[in-house]
C-alpha positions in Angstrom: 165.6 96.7 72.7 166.6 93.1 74.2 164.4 90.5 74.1 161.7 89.7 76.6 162.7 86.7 78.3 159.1 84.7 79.2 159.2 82.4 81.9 157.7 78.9 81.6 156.8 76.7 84.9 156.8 72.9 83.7 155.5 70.9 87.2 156.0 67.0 87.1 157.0 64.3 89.9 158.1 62.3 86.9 162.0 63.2 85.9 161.6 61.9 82.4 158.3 63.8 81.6 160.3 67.0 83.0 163.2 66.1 80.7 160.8 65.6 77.8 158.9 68.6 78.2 162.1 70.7 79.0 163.8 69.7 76.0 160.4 70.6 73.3 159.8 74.0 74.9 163.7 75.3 75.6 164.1 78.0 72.6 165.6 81.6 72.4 163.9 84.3 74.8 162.2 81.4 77.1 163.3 80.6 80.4 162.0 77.1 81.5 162.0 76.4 85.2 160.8 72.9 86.3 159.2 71.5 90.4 158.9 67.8 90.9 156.0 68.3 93.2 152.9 70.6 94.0 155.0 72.7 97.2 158.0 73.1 94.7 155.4 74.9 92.1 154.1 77.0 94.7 157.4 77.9 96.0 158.6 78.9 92.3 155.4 80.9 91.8 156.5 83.1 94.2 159.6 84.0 93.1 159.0 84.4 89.5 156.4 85.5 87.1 155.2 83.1 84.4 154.3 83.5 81.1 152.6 79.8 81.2 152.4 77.0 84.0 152.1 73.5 82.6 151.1 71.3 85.5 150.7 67.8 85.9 146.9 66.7 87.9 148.5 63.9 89.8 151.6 64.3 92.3 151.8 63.4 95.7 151.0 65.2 98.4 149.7 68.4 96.7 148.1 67.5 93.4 147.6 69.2 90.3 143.9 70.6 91.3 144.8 72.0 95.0 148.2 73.6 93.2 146.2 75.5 91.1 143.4 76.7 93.7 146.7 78.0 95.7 148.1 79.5 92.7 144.7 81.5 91.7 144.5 82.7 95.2 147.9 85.0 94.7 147.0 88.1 93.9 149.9 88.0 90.9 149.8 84.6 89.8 145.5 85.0 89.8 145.5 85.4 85.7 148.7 83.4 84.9 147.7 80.7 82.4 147.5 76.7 83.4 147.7 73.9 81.7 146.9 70.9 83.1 148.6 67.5 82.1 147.0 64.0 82.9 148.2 60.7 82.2 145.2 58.6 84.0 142.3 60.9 84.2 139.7 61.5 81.3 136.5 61.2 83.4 134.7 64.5 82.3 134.2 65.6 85.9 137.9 65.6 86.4 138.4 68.2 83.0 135.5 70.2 84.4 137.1 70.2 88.0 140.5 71.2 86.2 138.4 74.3 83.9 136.4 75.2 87.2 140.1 75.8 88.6 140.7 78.4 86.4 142.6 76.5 83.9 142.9 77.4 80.1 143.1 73.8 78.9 143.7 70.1 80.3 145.6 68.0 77.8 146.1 64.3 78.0 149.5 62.0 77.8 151.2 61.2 75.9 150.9 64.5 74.7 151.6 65.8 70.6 154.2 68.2 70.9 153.5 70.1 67.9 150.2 70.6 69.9 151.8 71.1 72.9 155.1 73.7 71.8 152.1 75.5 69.2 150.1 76.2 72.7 152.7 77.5 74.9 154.0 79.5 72.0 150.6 81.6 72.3 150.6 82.1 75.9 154.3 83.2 75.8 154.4 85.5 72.7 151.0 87.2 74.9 153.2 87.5 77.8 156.2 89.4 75.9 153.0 91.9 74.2 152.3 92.2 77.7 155.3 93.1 78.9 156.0 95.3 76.0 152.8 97.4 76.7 154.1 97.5 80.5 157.6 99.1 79.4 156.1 101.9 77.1 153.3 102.7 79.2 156.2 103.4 82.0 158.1 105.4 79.6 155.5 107.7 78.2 153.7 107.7 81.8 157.0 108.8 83.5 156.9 112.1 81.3 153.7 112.8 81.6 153.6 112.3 85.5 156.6 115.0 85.8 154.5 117.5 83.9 151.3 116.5 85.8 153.2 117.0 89.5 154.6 120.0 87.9 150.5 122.0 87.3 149.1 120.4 90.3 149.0 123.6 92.9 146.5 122.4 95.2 148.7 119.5 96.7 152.1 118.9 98.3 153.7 116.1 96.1 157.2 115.1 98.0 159.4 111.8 96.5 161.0 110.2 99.8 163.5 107.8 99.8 163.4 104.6 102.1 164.6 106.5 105.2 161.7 109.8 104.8 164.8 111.7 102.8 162.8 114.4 100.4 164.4 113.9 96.6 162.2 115.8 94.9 159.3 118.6 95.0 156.7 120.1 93.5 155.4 123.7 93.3 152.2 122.3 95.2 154.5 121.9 98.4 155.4 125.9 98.1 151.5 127.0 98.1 150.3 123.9 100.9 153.7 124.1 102.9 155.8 126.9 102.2 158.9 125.3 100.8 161.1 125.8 98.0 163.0 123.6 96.5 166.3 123.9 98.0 164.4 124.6 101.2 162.9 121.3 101.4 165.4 118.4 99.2 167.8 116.8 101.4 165.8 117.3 104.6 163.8 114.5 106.2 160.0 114.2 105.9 159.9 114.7 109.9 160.3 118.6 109.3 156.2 118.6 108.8 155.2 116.9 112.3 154.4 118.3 115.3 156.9 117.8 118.2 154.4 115.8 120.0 154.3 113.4 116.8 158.3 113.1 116.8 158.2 112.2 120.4 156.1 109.2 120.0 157.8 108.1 116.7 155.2 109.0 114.5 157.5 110.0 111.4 159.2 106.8 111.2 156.0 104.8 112.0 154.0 105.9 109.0 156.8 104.7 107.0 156.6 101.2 108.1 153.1 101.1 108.2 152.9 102.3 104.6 156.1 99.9 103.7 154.0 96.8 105.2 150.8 97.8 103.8 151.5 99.8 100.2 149.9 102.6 101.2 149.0 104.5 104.4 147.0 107.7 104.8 146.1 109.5 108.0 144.5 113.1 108.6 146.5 115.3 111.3 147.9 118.4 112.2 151.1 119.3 110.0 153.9 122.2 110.4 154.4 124.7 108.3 157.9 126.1 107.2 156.5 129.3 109.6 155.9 126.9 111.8 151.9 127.2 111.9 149.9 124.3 111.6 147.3 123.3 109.4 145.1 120.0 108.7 146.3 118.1 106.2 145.2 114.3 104.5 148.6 112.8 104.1 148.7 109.5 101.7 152.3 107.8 102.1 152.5 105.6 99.0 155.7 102.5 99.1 156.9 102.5 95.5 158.3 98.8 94.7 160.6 97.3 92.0 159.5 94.7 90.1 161.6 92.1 92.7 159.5 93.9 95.1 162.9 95.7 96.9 161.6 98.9 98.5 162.6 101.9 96.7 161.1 105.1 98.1 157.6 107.1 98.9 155.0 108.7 97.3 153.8 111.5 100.1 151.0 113.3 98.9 149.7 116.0 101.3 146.8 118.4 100.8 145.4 121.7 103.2 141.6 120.3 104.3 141.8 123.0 107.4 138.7 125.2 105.8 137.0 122.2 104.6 137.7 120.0 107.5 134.3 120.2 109.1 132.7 119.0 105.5 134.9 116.5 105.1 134.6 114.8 108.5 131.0 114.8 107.0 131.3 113.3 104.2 133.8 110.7 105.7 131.1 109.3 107.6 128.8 109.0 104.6 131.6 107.2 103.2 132.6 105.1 106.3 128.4 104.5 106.0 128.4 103.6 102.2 131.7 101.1 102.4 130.4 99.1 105.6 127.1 98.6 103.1 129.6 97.8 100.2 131.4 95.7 102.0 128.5 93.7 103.6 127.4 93.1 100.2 130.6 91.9 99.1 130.9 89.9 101.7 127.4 88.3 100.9 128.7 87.8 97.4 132.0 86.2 98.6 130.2 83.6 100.7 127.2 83.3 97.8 130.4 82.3 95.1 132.2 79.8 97.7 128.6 77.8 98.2 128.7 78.1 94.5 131.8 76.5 94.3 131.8 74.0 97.1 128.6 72.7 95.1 130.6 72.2 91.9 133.1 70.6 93.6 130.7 68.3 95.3 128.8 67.3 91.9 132.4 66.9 89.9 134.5 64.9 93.1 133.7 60.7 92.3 132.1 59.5 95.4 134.8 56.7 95.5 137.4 59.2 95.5 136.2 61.2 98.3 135.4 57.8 100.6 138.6 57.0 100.1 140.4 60.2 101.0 138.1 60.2 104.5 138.8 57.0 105.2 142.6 57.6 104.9 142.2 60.2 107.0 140.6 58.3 109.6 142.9 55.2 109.5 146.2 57.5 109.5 145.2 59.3 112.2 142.5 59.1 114.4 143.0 55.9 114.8 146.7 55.7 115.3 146.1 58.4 117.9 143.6 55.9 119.6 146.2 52.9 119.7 148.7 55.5 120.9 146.2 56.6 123.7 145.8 52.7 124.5 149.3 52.2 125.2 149.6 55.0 127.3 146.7 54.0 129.2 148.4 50.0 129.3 151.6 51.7 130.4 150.2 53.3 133.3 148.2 50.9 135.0 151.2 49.0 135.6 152.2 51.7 137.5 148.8 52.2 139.9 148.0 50.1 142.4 145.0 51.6 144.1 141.8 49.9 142.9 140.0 53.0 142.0 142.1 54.9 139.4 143.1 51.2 137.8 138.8 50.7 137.5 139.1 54.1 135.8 142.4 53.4 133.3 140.1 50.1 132.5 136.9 51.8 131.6 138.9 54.5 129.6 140.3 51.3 127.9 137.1 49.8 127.0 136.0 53.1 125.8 139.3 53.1 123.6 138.6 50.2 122.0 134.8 50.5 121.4 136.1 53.6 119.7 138.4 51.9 117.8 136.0 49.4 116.7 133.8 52.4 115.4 136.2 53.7 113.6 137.1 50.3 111.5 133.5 50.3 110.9 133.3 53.8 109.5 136.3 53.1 107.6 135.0 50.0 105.8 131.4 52.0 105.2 133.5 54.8 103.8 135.7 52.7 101.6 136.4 49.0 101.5 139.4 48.2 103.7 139.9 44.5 101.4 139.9 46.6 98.2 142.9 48.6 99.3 144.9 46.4 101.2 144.4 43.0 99.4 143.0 43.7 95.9 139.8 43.5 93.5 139.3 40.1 94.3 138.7 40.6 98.1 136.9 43.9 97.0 134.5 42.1 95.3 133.9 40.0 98.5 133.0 42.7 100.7 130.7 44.2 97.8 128.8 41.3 97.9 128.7 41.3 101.8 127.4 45.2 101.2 124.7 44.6 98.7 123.5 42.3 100.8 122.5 45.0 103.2 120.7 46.5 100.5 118.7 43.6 99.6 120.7 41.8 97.1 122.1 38.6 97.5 125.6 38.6 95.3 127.1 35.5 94.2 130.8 35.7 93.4 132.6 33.4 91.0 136.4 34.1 90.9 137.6 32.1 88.0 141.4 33.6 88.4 143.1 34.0 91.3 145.4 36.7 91.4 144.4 40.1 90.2 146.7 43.1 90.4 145.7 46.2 89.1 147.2 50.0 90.1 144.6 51.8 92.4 143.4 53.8 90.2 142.0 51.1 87.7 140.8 48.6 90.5 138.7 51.4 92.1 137.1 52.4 88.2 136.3 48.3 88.1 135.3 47.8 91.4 132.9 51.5 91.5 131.6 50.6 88.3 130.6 47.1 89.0 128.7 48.7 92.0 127.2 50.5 90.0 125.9 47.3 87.8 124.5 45.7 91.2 122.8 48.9 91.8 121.3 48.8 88.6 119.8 45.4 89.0 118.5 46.4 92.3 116.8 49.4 90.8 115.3 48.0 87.5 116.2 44.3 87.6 113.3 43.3 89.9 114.8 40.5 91.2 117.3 40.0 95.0 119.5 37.9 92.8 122.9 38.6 91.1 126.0 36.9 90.3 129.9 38.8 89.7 132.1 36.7 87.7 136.2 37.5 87.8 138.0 35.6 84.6 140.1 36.2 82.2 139.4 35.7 78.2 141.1 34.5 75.3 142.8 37.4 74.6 144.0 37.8 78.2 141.5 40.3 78.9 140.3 40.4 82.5 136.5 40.0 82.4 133.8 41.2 84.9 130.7 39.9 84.4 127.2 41.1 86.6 124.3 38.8 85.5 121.0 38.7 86.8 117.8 36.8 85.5 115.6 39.6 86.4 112.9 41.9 83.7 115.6 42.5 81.4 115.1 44.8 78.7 114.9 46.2 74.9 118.4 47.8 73.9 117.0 49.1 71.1 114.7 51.2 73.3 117.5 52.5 75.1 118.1 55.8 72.9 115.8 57.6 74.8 117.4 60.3 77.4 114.5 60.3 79.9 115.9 56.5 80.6 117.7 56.3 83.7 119.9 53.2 83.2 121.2 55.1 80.3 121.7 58.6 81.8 123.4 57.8 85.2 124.1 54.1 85.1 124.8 52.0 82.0 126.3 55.3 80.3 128.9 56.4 83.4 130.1 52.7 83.3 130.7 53.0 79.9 132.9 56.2 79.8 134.8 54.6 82.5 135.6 51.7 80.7 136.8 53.1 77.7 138.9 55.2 79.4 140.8 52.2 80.5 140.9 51.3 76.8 138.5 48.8 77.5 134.6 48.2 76.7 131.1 47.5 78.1 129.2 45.0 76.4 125.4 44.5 77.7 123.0 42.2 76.9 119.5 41.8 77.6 116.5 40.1 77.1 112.9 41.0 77.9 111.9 38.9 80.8 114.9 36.6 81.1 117.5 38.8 82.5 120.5 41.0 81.6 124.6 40.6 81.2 127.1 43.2 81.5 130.4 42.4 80.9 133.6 44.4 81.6 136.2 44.2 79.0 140.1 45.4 80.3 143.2 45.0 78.9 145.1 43.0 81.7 148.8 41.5 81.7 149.0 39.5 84.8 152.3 39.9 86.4 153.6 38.5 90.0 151.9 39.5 92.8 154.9 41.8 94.1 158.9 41.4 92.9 161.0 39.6 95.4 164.8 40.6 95.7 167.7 38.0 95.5 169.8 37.6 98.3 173.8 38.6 97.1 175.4 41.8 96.8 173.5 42.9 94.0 170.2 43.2 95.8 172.0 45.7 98.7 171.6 50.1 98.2 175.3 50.4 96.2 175.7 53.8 98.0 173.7 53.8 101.5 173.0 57.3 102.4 173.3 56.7 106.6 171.2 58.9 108.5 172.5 60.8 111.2 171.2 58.8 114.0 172.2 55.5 112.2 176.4 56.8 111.8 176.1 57.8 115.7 175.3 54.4 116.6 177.8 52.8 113.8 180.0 54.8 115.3 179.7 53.5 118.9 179.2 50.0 117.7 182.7 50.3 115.8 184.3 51.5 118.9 183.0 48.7 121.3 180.0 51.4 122.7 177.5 49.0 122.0 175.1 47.2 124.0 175.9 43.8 122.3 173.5 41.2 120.3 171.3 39.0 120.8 171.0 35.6 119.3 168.8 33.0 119.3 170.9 31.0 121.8 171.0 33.7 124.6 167.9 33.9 126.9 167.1 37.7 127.9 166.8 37.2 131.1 170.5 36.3 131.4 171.4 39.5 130.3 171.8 39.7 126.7 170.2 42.8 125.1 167.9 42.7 121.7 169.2 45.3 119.4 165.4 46.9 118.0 164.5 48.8 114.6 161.2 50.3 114.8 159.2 50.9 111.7 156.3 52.8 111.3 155.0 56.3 109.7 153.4 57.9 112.7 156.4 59.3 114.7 154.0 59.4 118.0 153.1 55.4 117.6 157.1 54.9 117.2 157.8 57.1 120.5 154.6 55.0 122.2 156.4 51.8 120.9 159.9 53.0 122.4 158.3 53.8 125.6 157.0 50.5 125.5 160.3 48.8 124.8 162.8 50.9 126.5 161.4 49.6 130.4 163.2 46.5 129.5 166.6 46.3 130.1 167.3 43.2 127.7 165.8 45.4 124.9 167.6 48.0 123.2 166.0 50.2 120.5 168.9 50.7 117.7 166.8 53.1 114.8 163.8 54.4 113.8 161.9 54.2 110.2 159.1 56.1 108.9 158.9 54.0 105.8 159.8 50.6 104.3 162.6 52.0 102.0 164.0 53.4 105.4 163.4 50.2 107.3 165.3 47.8 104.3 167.9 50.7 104.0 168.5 50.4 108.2 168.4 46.7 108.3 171.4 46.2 106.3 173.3 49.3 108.2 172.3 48.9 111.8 171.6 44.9 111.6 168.8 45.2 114.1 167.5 41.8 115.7 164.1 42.3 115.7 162.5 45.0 113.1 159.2 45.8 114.8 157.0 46.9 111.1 153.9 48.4 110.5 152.2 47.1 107.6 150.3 50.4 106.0 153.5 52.8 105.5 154.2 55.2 102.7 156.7 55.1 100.0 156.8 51.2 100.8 154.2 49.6 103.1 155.5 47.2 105.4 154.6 43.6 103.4 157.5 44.5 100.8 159.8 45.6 103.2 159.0 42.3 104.9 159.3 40.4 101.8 163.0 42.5 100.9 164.6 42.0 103.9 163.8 38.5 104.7 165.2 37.8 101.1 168.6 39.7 101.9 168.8 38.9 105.6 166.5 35.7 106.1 167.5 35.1 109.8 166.3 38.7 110.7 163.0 38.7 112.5 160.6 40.7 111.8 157.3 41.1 114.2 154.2 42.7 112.3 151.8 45.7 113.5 148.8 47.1 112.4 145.9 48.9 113.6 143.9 46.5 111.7 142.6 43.0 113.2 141.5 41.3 109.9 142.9 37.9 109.8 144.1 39.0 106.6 146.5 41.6 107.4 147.8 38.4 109.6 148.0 36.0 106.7 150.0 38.3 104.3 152.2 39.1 107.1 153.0 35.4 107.8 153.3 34.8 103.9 155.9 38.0 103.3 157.8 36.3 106.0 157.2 38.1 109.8 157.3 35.7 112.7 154.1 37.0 113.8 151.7 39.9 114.3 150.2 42.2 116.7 147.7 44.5 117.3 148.7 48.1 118.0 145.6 48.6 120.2 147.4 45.5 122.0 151.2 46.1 121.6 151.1 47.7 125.3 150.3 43.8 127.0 152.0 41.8 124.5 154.6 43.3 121.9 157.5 42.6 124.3 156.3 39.0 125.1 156.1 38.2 120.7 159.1 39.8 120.7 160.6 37.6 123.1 158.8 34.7 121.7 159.8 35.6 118.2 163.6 35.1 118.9 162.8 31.9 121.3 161.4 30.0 118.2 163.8 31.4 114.7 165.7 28.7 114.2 168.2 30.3 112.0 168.2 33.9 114.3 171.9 32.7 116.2 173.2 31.6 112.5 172.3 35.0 111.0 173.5 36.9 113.6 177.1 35.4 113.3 177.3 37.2 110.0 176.4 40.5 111.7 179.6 42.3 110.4 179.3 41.2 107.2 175.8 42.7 106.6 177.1 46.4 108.5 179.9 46.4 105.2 177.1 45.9 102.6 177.8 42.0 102.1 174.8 39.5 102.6 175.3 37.1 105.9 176.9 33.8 104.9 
């Protein structure tokens, strides 16, 4: 007997973890198939059946958790073991929200691989066993279903192939239809219909229908070889290989002509008894998802869950608004009766009150300064927020840079929340003071003092004390599992100290790329659109350039890149731009990699840039090509109007910014501007072939 070969499914977006894992559980009798992402897993699940699924919680797009839920909801993959890998995660609510899933264990990286190979090992040698069961359970049941078929008499048993050819027959079909065996074997299965049935199809109907569904059974009349009829339940059965290719029927057919009256009786009881079954399955069903959506609520972080509705909001309602806005700027331009203009206007107000709602919601939901600009602003609009509350929050930023991943800036900034809240709960005092710094060790310190009641540590064992149970104790965990600590002190009536410990290597702010040959893609891959309009440029099918020297007006055309990761704002923004005939829009980006990749092949003018882009968000790509192509301009966009956005904008190099809510009245006119004022735009320009070859401008 050959060996079992047992599948594993190893699901990473990091190559070198894939590699890694690959290479520990590749061994003699295992197949190991790897997805870089959540829709590759689920694509591979249903092609092939695993043995084990090792899966990693967080991947882009589809993570490790909503993987999972998709994978238990296939009816084959349902009981197929997961483990789930984290390198970040150990809050307990994220292991309970992995177990809830229905996985069998949640590891954490770096990972032993003795532990690791010694777990997969179990789950595949109980695959093979499995399998092993499977393949002797077919052998001994194919016997024993020959010799059953064989003593059933009340009941026509008939093996079809795909096209209703009979293959086989039992003595059944000679007592319920009249056939022998030679009668019946090499004649199709529309012999027992009525002619009225074989007009309509029938026959070849209830062979898709039970292909599509597994299984179909109907009552009707049936012919006889003497060509009498009789009632009979048919059950057409599809019988499947284990690809799932369709390799014949089961049709099972039985005489219920005498007994037809009592059965149509006892249908109804049944039709009765599975509309109650069903109604309280259905009950159950709905009773288990409250269940679930309630443990999902209680293990999700609240932080988390702001931020992911927040997202949502910024990336697309109210890109959808600042689209609507331009369409509404656009056609007023184009009515000149004073009635529908009042209208366009009032629709526009109402456009921008909405937008204005929505940047509130957003920075209730999640603080917009934490994600865009860092802890340190964070900290700032905490203290703006507790102030709501009652609490008047002094911050003292002893450092000034601080750059942490997401993930560890929003566990420092949610759990110094949660200090603040503490002091406005038991503190009894409106006055607190946050402290950014870093210690001896290079540590970065955040300190929340208040000289409020203070209290005993020593009495703090008990577990009916809430500081311990849901505040001081929840920071705690969260520290550590940065691999840093909490340390708290208090005294009775003078006030209380909590400090959070991190490890913290300050590095630049973001890395800036050398201008030369080295800091250019080695082996551009040119998107379609981009070669079309290489192409033309090469054969003198361009429009032409526009330097700093040449005034619009006198008919000189601005080659264009826009850049931004909603393709409806980029169509809004060529609508916008392509009513001007000294303005020609040369490419499209729907990220910054894109936009720095199309820079150096279509050498745009102007790249119009959004700042909050995937991939890359549109400050680096700002910062990148400025420091490969400095005389390119670069004009800013956002749907933010923080003077901040502005400020970083200006730093990483644009000319200038706009609003998107305003690009309708004025992103032609910066644009303009823009050019006007670059001193060094005509200069650049001059080395416009250089940069198409992939050599910097001299």
């Amino acid at each position: 007997m050959s060996e079992i070969q047992a599948k594993i499914l190893l699901v990473d977006d990091d190559a070198r973890s894939l590699v890694a894992m690959e290479t520990l559980l590749t061994g003699p009798g295992r197949i190991v198939i790897t997805a870089d992402s959540g829709q590759e897993a689920l694509r591979q699940v249903l092609r092939h059946d695993f043995a084990v699924i090792l899966l990693d919680v967080r991947m882009p797009r589809v993570d490790g958790f909503e993987a999972a839920e998709l994978i238990r909801e296939r009816e084959q993959s349902r009981h197929t073991p997961i483990i789930f890998l984290s390198a970040v995660d150990k809050l307990e609510e994220d292991v309970f929200r992995g177990l809830a899933s229905g996985a069998v264990d949640y590891l954490f990286k770096p990972v032993v691989p003795e532990v690791l190979r010694s777990k997969v090992s179990v789950f595949v040698e109980l695959y093979r066993m499995r399998e092993r069961v499977k393949l002797q359970a077919v052998r001994h049941g194919e016997e024993r279903f020959r010799l059953l078929v064989d003593s059933i008499r009340e009941f026509s048993i008939l093996l079809l192939s795909p096209d209703g050819t009979v293959i086989s027959w039992n003595p059944g079909t000679r007592l319920v239809e009249g056939y022998e065996a030679h009668e019946v074997i090499g004649r199709n299965h529309l012999e027992f219909f009525t002619a009225e049935d074989i007009r309509r199809g029938y026959p070849a109907q209830a062979l898709q229908m039970a292909a599509a569904a597994g299984q179909h059974e109907d009552e009707g009349w049936r012919v006889r070889k003497d060509g009498s009829k009789f009632w009979a339940n048919v059950v057409m059965t599809a019988m499947n290989d284990d690809a799932g290719k369709l390799n014949g029927f089961a049709r099972v057919a039985r005489d219920l002509t005498e007994r037809k009256a009592a059965e149509e009786q006892l249908r109804k009881i049944a039709v009765e008894l599975e509309q109650r079954v069903s109604e309280r399955t259905r009950e159950l069903r709905e009773s288990q998802l409250r269940l679930r959506d309630l443990a999902t609520e209680l293990t999700l972080t609240e932080q988390r869950e702001r931020r992911r509705l927040a997202g949502e909001l910024h990336d697309y309602l109210a890109q959808l608004l600042v689209l609507i806005r331009i369409k509404i700027r656009q056609t007023s331009s184009h009515v000149k009766e004073t009635a529908p203009t009042s209208l366009l206007m009032e629709a526009d107000r109402a456009i921008i009150d909405s937008l204005n709602y929505t940047r509130s919601l957003v920075a209730e939901l999640a603080p917009p300064a934490l994600q865009e600009f860092g802890l340190l602003e964070g900290f700032g609009w905490l203290a703006e927020q507790m102030q709501n509350h009652g609490l008047t929050v002094t911050v003292k930023k002893n450092i000034q840079h601080v750059v942490l991943d997401d993930d560890q800036a929003v566990l420092v900034f949610q759990s110094t929340r949660e200090l603040l809240f503490n002091v406005l709960k038991h503190a009894g005092t409106n006055q607190a003071e946050v402290t950014i710094d870093r210690n001896s060790d290079g540590h970065l310190v955040v300190t929340v003092k208040d000289e409020g009641r203070g209290f005993n540590l020593d009495e703090m064992t008990g577990q009916s004390d809430e500081r311990k149970r849901f505040g001081l104790f929840s920071v705690r965990e969260r520290t550590e599992a940065m691999g840093g600590r909490l340390v708290v002190t208090s005294v009775p009536d003078q006030g209380t100290c909590a400090a959070l410990i991190i490890p913290y290597w300050p590095a630049d702010r973001r890395p800036v790329a050398q201008p030369g040959p080295s800091s250019l893609p080695a082996s551009p891959v040119i998107p379609r659109e981009a070669e079309s309009l290489l192409s033309a440029e090469s054969h003198g099918l361009g429009e032409g350039s526009f330097s700093s020297g040449a005034d619009p007006a006198h008919g000189k055309v601005l080659r264009i890149l826009l850049a931004d990761d909603h393709a409806m704002v980029r169509q809004g923004l060529r609508s916008i731009l392509d009513a001007y005939r000294d303005i020609s829009v040369v490419g499209e980006a729907a990220d910054g990699e894109e936009a720095v990749e199309l820079a150096g092949l279509l050498a745009p003018d102007v790249i119009v840039m959004d700042v909050n882009m995937a991939r890359m968000d549109g400050l680096e790509a700002t910062r990148r090509i400025k420091a490969n192509w400095p005389g390119m301009i670069v004009v800013g966009l956002s749907v933010s109007t923080r003077g901040q956005v502005e400020s970083l904008l200006l730093e990483a190099g644009a000319s200038c910014y706009v609003s998107k809510e305003a690009a309708g009245d004025q992103l032609y006119g910066a644009i303009v501007k823009a050019v006007q004022q670059e001193p060094s735009t005509c200069q650049t320009l001059k080395g416009e072939n250089a940069i198409r070859t992939g050599q910097p401008p001299l």
